[in-house]
DOPA-848436 format. One line per 8 residues: number of its first residue (from 1); their letters; for each residue y, z, x of N, C-alpha, C. Coordinates in Angstrom, 2 decimals, m for minus. Example, Ala and Ser with C-alpha at 12.3 -4.5 7.8 and 13.67 -1.06 7.14 Angstrom:
1	as	m5.69/7.80/13.19/m4.50/7.80/12.30/m3.30/7.80/13.20 ~ m2.25/7.08/12.85/m1.06/7.14/13.67/0.03/7.87/12.90
REM end
This chain:
1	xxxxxxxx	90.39/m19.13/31.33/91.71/m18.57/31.12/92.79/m19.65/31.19 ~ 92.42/m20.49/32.16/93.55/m21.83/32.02/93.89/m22.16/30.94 ~ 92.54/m23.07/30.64/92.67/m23.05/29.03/93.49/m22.92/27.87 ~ 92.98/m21.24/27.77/93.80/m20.37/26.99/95.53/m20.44/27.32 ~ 95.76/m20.83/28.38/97.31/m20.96/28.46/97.87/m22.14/28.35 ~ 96.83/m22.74/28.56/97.63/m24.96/28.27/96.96/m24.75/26.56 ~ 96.17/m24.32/25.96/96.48/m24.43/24.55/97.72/m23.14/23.90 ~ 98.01/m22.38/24.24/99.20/m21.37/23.72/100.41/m22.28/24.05
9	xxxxxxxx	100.56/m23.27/24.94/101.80/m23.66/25.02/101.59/m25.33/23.97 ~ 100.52/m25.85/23.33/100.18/m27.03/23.00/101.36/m26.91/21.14 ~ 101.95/m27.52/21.03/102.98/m27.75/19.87/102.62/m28.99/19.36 ~ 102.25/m28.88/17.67/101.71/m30.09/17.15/101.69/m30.08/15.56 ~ 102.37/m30.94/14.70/102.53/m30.25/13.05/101.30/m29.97/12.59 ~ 99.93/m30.62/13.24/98.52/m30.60/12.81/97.83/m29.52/13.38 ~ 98.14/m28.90/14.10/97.49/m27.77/15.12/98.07/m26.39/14.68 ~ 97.39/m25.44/14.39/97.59/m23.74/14.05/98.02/m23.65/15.34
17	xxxxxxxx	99.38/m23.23/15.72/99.22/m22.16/16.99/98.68/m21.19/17.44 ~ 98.06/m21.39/18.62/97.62/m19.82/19.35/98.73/m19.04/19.87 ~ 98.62/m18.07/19.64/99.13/m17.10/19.74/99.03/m16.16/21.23 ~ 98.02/m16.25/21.17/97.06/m15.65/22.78/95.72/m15.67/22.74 ~ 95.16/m14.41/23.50/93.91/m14.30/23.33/93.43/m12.90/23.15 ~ 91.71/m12.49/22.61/91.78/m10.95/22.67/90.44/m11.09/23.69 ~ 90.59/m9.95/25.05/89.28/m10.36/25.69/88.44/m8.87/25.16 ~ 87.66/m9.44/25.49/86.54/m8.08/24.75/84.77/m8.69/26.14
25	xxxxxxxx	85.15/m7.90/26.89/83.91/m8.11/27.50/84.18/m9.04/28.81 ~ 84.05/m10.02/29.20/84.01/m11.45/29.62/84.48/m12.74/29.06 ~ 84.32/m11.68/27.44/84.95/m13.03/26.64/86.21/m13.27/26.03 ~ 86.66/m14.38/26.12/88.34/m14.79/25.51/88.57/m14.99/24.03 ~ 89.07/m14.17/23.42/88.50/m14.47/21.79/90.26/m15.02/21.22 ~ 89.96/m16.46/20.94/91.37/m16.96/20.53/92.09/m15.84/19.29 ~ 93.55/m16.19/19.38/94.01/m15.12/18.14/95.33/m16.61/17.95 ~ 95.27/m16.90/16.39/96.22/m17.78/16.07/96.68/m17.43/15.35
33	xxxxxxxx	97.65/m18.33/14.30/98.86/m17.98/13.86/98.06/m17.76/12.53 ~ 98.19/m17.01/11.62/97.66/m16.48/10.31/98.07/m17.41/9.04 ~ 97.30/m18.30/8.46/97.14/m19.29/8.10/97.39/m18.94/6.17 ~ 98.01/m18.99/5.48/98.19/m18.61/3.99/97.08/m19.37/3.26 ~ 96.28/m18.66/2.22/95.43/m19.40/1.39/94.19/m19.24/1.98 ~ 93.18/m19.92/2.26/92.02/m19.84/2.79/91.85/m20.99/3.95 ~ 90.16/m20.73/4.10/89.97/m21.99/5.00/89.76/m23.46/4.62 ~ 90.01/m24.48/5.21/90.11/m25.88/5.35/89.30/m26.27/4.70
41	xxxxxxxx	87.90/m25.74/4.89/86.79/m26.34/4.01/86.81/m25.99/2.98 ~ 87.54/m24.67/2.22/87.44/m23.85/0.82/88.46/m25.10/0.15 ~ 89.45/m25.81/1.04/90.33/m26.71/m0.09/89.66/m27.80/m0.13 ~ 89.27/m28.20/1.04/88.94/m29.41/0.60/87.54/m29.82/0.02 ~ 86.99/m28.92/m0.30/85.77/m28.38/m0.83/85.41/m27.99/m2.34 ~ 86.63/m27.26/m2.75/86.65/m26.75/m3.89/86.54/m27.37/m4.76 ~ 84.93/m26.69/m5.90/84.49/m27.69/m7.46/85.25/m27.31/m8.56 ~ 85.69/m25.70/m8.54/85.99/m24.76/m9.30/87.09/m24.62/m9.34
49	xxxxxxxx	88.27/m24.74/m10.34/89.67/m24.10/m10.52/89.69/m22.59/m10.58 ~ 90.35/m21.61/m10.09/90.71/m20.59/m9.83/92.11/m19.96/m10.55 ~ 91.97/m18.98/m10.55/93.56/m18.38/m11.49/94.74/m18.76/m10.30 ~ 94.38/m18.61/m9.74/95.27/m18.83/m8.23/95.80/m20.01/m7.56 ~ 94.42/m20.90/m7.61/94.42/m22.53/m6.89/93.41/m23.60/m8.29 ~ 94.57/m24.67/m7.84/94.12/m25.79/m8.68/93.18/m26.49/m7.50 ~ 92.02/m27.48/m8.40/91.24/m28.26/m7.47/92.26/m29.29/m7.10 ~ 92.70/m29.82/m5.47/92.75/m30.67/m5.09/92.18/m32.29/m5.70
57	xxxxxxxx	93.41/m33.44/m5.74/92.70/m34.59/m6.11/91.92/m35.17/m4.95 ~ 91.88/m36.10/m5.14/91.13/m37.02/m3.78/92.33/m37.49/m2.81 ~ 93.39/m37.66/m3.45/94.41/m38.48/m2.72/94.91/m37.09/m1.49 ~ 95.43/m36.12/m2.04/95.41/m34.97/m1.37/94.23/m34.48/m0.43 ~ 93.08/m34.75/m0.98/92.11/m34.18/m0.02/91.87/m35.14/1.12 ~ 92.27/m36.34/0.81/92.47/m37.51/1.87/93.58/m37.19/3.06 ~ 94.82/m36.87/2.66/95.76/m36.34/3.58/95.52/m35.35/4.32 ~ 95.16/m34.06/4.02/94.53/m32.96/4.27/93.46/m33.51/5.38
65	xxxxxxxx	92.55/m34.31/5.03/91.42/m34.81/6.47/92.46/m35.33/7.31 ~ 93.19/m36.39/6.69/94.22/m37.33/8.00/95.06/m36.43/8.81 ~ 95.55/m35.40/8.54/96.36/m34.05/9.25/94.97/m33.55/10.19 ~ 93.96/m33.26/9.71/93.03/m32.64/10.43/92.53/m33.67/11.43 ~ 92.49/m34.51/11.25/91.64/m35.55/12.05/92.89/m35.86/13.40 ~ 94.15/m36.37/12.94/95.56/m36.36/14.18/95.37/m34.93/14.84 ~ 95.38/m34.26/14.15/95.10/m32.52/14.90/94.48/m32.50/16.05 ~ 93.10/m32.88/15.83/91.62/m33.00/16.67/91.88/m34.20/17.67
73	xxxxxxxx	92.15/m35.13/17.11/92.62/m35.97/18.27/93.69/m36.00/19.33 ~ 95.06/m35.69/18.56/96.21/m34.91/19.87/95.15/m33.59/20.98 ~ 94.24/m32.77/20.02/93.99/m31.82/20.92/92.70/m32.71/21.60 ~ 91.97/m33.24/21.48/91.11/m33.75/22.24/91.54/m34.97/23.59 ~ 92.92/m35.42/23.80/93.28/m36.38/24.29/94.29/m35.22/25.04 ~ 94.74/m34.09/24.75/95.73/m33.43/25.36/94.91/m32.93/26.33 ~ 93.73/m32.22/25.78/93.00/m31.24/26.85/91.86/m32.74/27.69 ~ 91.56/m33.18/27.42/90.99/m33.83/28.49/91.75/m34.64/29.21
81	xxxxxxxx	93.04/m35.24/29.07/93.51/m35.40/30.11/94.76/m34.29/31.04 ~ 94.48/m33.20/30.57/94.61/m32.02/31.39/93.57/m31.46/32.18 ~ 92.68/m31.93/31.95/91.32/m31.43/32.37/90.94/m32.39/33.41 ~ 91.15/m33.49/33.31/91.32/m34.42/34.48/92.25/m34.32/35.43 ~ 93.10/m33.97/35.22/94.52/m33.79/35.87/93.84/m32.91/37.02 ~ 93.87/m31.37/36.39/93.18/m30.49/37.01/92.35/m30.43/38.04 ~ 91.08/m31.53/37.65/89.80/m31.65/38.54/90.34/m32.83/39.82 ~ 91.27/m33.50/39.51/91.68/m34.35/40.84/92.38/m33.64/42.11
REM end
């Protein structure tokens, strides 16, 4: 549950906000901010043009990882040294 409240307060242009959580059981089921278009892997993935979405170039699908990758790293350097913090 900690957790769940040091990431709802975590602010980052690379990071979806959480929103809260839904518990169902024992378990904490994240709920974030509702994301337009599809998932991460459908763009940067995509072989096929669509009536809807053009295929991504490379240069774009390059940025798109570099946003994801700062994302993962702010959150991996935020929560473990909160997590250290914590355990001292």
């Amino acid at each position: 549950m900690a957790e769940m409240k040091t990431l709802e307060k975590i602010k980052h242009k690379n990071v979806v906000p959480l929103l809260g959580y839904c518990k169902v059981g024992e378990e904490r089921l994240p709920v974030y901010e509702y994301m337009e278009y599809e998932s991460l892997e459908e763009m940067i993935h995509r072989r096929i043009k669509t009536f809807e979405r053009r295929i991504l170039t490379c240069k774009e699908r390059k940025k798109i990882a570099r946003g994801a990758t700062k994302g993962l790293y702010f959150l991996h350097h935020i929560i473990a040294s909160l997590t250290s913090y914590t355990k001292t």
